[in-house]
C-alpha positions in Angstrom: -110.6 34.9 -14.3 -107.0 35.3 -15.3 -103.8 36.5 -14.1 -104.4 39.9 -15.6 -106.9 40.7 -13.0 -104.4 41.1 -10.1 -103.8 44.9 -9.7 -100.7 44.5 -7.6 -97.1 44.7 -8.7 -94.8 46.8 -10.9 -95.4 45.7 -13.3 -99.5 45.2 -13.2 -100.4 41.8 -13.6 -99.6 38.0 -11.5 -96.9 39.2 -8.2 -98.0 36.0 -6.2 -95.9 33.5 -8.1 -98.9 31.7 -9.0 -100.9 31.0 -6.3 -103.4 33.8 -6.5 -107.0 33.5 -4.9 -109.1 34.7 -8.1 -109.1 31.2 -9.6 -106.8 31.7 -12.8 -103.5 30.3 -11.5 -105.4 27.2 -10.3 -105.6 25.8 -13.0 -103.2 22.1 -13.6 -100.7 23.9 -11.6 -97.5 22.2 -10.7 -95.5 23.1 -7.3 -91.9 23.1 -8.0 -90.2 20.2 -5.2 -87.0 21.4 -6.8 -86.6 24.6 -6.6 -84.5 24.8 -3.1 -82.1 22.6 -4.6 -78.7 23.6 -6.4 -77.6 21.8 -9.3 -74.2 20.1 -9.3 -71.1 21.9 -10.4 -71.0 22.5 -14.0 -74.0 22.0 -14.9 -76.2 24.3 -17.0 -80.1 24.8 -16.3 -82.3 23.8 -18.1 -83.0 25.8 -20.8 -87.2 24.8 -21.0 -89.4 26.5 -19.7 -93.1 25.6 -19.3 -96.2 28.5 -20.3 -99.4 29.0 -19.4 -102.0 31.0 -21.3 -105.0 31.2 -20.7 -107.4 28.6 -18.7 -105.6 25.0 -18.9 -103.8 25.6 -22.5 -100.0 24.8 -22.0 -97.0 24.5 -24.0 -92.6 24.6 -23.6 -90.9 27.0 -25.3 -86.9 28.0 -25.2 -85.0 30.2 -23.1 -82.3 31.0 -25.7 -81.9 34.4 -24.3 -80.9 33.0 -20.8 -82.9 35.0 -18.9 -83.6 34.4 -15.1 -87.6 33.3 -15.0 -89.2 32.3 -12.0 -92.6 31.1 -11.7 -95.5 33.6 -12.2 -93.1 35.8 -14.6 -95.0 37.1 -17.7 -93.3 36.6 -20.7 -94.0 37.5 -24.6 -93.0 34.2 -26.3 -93.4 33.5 -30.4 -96.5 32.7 -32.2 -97.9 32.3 -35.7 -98.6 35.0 -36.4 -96.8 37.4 -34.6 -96.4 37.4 -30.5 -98.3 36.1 -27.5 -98.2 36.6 -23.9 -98.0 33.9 -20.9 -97.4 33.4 -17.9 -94.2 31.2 -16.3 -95.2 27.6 -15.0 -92.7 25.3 -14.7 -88.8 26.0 -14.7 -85.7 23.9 -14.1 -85.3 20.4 -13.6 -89.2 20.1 -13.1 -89.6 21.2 -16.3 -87.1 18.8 -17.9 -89.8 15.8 -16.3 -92.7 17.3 -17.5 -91.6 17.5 -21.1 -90.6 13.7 -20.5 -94.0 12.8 -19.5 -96.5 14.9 -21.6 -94.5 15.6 -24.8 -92.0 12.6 -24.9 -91.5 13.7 -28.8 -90.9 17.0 -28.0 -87.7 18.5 -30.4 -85.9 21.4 -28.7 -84.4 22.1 -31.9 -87.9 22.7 -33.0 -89.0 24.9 -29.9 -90.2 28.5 -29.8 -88.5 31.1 -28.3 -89.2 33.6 -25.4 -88.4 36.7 -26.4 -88.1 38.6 -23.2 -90.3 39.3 -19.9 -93.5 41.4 -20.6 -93.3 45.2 -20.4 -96.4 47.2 -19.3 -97.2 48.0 -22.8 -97.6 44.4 -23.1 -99.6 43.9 -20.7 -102.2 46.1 -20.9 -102.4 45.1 -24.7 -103.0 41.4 -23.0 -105.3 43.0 -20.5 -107.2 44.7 -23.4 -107.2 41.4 -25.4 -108.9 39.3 -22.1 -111.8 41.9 -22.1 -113.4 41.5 -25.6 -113.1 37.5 -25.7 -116.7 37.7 -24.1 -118.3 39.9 -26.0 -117.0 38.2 -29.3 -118.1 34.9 -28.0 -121.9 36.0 -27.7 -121.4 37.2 -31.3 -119.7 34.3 -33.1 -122.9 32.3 -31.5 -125.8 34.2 -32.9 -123.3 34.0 -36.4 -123.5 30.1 -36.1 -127.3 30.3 -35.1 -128.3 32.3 -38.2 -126.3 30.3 -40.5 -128.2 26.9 -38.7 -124.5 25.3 -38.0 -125.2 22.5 -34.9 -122.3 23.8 -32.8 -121.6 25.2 -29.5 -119.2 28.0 -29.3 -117.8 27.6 -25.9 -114.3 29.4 -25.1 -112.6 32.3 -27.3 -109.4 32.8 -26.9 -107.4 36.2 -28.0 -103.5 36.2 -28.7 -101.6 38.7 -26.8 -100.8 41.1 -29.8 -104.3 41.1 -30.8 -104.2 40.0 -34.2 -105.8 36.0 -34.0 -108.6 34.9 -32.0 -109.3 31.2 -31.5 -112.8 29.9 -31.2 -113.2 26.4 -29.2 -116.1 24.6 -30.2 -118.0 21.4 -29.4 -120.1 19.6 -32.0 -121.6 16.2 -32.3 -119.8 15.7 -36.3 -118.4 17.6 -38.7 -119.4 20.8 -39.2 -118.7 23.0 -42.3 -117.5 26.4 -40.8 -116.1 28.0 -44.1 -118.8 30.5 -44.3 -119.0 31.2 -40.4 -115.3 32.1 -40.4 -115.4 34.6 -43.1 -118.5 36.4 -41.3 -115.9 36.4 -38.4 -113.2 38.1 -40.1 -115.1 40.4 -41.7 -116.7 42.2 -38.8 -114.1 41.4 -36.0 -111.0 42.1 -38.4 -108.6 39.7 -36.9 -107.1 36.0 -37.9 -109.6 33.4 -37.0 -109.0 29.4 -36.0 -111.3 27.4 -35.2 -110.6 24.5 -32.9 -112.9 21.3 -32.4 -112.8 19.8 -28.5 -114.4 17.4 -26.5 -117.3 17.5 -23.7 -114.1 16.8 -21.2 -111.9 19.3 -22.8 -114.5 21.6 -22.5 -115.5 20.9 -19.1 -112.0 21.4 -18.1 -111.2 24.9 -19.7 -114.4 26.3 -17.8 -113.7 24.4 -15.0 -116.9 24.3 -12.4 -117.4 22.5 -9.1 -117.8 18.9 -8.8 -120.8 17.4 -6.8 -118.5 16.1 -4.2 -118.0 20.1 -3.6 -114.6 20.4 -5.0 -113.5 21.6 -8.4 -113.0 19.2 -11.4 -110.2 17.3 -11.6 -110.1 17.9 -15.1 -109.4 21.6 -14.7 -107.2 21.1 -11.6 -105.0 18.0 -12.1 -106.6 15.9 -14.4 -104.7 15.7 -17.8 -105.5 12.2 -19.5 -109.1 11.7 -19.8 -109.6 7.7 -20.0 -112.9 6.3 -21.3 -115.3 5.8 -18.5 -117.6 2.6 -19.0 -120.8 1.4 -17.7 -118.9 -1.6 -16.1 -117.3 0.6 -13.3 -120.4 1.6 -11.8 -121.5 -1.9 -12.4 -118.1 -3.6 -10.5 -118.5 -1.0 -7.5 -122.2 -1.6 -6.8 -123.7 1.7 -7.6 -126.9 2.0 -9.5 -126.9 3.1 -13.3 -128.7 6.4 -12.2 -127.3 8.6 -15.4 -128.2 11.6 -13.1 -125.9 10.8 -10.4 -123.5 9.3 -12.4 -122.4 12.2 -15.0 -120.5 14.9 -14.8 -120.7 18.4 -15.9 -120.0 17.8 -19.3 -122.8 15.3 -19.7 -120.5 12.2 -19.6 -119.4 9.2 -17.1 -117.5 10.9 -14.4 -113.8 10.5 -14.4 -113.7 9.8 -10.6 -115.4 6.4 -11.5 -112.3 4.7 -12.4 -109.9 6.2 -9.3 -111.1 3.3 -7.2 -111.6 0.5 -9.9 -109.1 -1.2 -10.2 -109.2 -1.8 -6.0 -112.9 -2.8 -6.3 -111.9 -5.7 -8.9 -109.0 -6.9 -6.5 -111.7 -7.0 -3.8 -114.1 -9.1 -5.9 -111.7 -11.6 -6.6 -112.0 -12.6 -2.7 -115.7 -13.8 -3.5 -117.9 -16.1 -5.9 -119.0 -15.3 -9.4 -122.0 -13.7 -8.7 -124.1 -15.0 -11.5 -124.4 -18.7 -9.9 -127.7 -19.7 -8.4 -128.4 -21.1 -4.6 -130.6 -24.2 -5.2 -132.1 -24.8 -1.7 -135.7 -26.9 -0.5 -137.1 -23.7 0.0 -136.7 -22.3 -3.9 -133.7 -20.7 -5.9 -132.1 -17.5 -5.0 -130.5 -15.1 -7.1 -127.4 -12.8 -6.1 -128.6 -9.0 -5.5 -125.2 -7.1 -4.5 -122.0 -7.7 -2.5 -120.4 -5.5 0.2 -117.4 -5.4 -0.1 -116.5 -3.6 3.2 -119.0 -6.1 5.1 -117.2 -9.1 3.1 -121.4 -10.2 2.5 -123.4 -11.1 -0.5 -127.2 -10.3 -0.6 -129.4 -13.3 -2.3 -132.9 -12.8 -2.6 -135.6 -15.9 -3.7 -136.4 -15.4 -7.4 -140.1 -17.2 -6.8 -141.6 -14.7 -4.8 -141.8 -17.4 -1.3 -138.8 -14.7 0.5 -138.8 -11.1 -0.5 -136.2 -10.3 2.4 -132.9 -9.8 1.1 -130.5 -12.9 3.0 -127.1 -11.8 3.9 -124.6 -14.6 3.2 -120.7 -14.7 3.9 -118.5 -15.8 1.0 -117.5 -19.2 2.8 -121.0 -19.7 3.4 -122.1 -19.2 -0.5 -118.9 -21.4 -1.4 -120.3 -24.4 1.2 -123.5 -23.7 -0.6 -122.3 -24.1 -4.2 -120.7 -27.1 -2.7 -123.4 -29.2 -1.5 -125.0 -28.0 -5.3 -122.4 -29.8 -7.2 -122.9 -33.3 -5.0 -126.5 -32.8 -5.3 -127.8 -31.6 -2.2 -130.0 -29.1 -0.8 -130.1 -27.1 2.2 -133.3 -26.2 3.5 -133.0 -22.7 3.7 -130.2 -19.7 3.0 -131.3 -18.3 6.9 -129.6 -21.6 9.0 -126.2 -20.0 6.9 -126.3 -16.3 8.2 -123.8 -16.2 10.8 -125.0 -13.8 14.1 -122.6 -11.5 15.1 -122.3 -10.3 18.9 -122.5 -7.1 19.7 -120.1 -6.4 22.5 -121.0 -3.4 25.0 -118.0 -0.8 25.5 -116.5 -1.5 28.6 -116.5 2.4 30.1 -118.9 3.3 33.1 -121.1 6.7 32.7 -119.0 8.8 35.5 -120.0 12.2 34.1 -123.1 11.6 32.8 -122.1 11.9 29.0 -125.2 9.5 28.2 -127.8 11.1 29.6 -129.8 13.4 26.6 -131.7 15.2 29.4 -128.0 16.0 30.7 -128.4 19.7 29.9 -131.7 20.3 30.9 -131.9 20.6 34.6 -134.8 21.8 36.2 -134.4 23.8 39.8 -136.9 23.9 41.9 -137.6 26.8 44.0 -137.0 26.4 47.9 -140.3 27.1 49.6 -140.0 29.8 52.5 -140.8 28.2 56.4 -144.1 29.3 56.9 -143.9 30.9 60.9 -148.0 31.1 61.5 -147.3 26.9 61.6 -144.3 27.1 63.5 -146.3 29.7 66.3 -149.3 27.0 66.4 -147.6 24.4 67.8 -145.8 26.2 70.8 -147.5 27.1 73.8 -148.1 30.5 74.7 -146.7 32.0 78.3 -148.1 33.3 81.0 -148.4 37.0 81.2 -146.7 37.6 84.4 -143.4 35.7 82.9 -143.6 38.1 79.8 -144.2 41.3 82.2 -141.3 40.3 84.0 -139.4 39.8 80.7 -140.7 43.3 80.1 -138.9 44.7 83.3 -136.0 42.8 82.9 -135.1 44.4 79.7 -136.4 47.7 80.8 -133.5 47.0 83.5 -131.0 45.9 81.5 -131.7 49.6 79.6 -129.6 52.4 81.0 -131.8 54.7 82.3 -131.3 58.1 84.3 -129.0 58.4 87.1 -131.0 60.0 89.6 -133.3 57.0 88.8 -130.6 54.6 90.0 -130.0 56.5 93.4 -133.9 56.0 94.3 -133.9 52.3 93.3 -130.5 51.8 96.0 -132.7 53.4 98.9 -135.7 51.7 98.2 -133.5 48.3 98.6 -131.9 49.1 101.8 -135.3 50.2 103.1 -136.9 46.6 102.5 -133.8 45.2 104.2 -134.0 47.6 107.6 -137.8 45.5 108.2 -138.4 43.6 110.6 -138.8 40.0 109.6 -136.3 40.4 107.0 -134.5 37.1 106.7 -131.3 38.8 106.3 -132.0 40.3 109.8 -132.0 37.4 111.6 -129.3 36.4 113.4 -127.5 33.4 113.0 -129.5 30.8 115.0 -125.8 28.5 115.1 -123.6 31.2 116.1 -126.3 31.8 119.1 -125.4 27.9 120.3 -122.3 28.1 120.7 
C-alpha cells in the first residue's frame, strides 16, 4: 500500500496530509509539535525538507526553489539517474532536529534538490511505476532460482520516471549477482541496483503485525536496531523458548531490550543467584526471582523437596549469613514469611456477590381452592334461604298493581280481632 492508492484530491494521490487509513503513511511517521508555532522575526525557514518514498526509505533534500511544502505534498526531487517522486514528511524546524539526530554528517552543500510539486503527469507515471514492482519481483526470483543464487528477493522498488528499479535482497553471504543483473536488464529494460539488507530491515519495509497485536516497531517507530542477546530473556525470567522469543524476521525480538535495563536495576535489590542454601535438611539451588513479589524460588537439588520454597531477599541474606559462620538451619520452610490476607471491609447491600443473582426463580401463586372452603361451613336451613328468596324477590321492583294488593292484604290482617295492635292500651285504661 502506498500513497498513490488514495483516489481523492486534485491532484490524485495523498490529500490527508499523511495520515491516511490504507497503511502507507504509517510508516516511521513523525507528527510535527511545531508546526502552530511562528518563527521569530527575521528568521528564514528552514530550507530541509524530509521525503518519503516508498515503505520506510527516507532521505533530506533542498528546498532551493523556496516553495511552500506542507506535509503530504508530492514532490519530484533529483536522482541518479534522472527524477523520482516522494512524498513530504518532515518540514521546518522539525526537520532541522531530525537531520541532527539521524544524519549528524549531513552537508547541505551536498543536498539534492526538489525540483517542484508533482503534476498529474507525474503521478500517474509514479502510479504506473507502483503497479509492476510486483509482477517484476516474482520474476527476478525464478531468475535467481534458475541461476541456483541462495538469495531471497524481497522488496522492489521503481523510481518515479521509470528508468531504475532497485531489488532488496536478504542473503546469508556474499552472493555473486553479476550474471542475475544482466538477465534483469535484458528483459525488463531498465537500470538495475541491487541492494543487500538485513532480516530487521526487511522485516521493517514489509512491516506485519507483532504478536502482542500491534505492528512492528520496526516499521512504525523503530529506527536503530540494537543487537538483542540471549541474556535479556535470561535477566527478565522468561524461558529460552526460540518460538516465543523471535520475531517475524526470525531473530530476538527488539521489545526484549525496552524493559532491560529496569529489570537489572531491580536485580541489584537481591542476592547473586548462583549461591547455594546449605541447610540440615540438604542444599537448595535458586530456581527464579519475582521481581514484582520481591521473592526468590529455591528448590532442594537432592531430590528430599521437589516443592519450589519461596524465600524473601532478607531471609536468603540471613541464610547466607548463618553459612559463612558455619551454621545450618533446619529447613528453608521456618524462613517463608505468611502473609495475611485481609477481608475488604464493604457489606453485600445489593447482592453483587451472589452468582445465582440473576437467576430468580418465581413461583406460581396457587388459586384458593372453594370446594375446601364450602366443606368447612355449615349449610342453612331451607326456610332462612326461602326467606332470603322472598326478600330479594321484594327488594325487586315488581308491578304496580302488585303493590296495591299487597297494601290491602296488610290492612286486612290488622282489622282482626286479636290483633295486638288492636288492643287498647291496658295503662291508659288505669288511669
Amino acid at each position: 500500500m502506498s500513497c498513490t492508492n488514495c483516489g481523492s484530491g486534485t491532484p490524485n494521490g495523498c490529500k490527508n496530509n499523511g495520515t491516511c487509513s490504507s497503511g502507507g503513511c504509517n510508516k516511521l511517521e513523525v507528527y510535527d509539535w511545531l508546526a502552530n508555532i511562528a518563527l521569530p522575526n527575521g528568521q528564514a525557514p528552514y530550507d530541509i525538507v524530509e521525503i518519503r518514498f516508498k515503505n520506510s526509505r527516507k532521505s533530506f533534500f533542498k528546498n532551493t526553489n523556496n516553495t511552500s511544502l506542507q506535509v503530504g505534498d508530492v514532490v519530484v526531487v533529483e536522482a541518479s539517474p534522472g527524477t523520482d517522486v516522494g512524498v513530504v514528511s518532515v518540514v521546518g524546524e522539525l526537520a532541522r532536529i531530525q537531520v541532527k539526530k539521524k544524519a549528524p554528517g549531513f552537508k547541505a552543500s551536498e543536498a539534492r534538490k526538489i525540483k517542484s510539486i508533482a503534476a498529474q503527469e507525474d503521478i500517474d507515471r509514479w502510479i504506473k511505476a507502483r503497479s509492476l514492482e510486483k509482477e517484476v519481483m516474482f520474476s527476478s526470483r525464478k531468475l535467481a532460482v534458475n541461476l541456483n543464487l541462495q538469495m531471497k528477493i524481497s522488496d522492489v522498488e521503481y523510481q518515479g520516471d521509470l528508468s531504475k528499479a532497485t531489488f532488496y535482497y536478504t542473503a546469508e553471504g556474499r552472493v555473486d549477482f553479476r550474471q542475475l543483473i544482466r538477465d534483469l536488464a535484458s528483459e525488463f529494460k531498465i537500470r538495475i541496483e541491487m541492494k543487500q539488507i538485513g532480516s530487521r530491515q526487511e522485516a521493517g519495509r514489509l512491516g506485519g503485525i507483532g504478536s502482542c497485536g500491534r505492528e512492528l516497531c520496526c516499521s512504525t517507530w523503530l529506527t536503530d536496531f540494537r543487537s538483542v542477546s540471549t541474556s535479556a530473556a535470561r535477566y527478565q525470567q522468561l524461558s529460552l523458548n526460540p518460538q516465543k522469543l523471535s520475531g517475524q524476521c526470525g531473530k530476538l525480538k527488539c521489545c526484549l531490550n525496552y524493559e532491560l535495563d529496569m529489570y537489572m536495576d531491580a536485580l541489584k535489590a537481591f542476592p547473586k543467584g548462583d549461591l547455594k542454601l546449605r541447610t540440615e535438611k540438604g542444599t537448595a539451588m535458586h530456581v527464579k526471582t519475582d521481581v514484582f513479589k520481591q521473592e526468590m524460588w529455591y528448590a532442594y537439588d537432592d531430590g528430599k523437596g521437589s516443592t519450589l520454597v519461596p524465600l524473601k531477599p532478607e531471609r536468603v541474606r540471613e541464610i547466607i549469613r548463618q553459612n559463612k559462620d558455619g551454621k545450618k538451619p533446619f529447613d528453608l520452610s521456618d524462613f517463608i514469611e505468611t502473609v495475611e490476607v485481609q477481608k475488604p471491609d464493604y457489606t453485600n447491600v445489593v447482592g453483587q456477590d451472589d452468582l445465582k443473582r440473576f437467576e430468580h426463580t418465581f413461583k406460581k401463586k396457587k388459586k384458593p381452592n372453594n370446594n375446601r372452603k364450602n366443606q368447612g361451613k355449615k349449610k342453612k336451613p331451607a326456610h332462612t334461604s326461602a326467606k332470603a328468596k322472598d326478600g330479594n324477590q321484594r327488594k325487586k321492583p315488581g308491578n304496580p298493581n302488585q303493590k296495591r294488593r299487597n297494601n290491602n292484604n296488610r290492612k286486612k290482617k290488622q282489622e282482626q280481632p286479636g290483633n295486638k295492635t288492636n288492643k287498647p292500651n291496658q295503662k291508659n285504661d288505669a288511669k
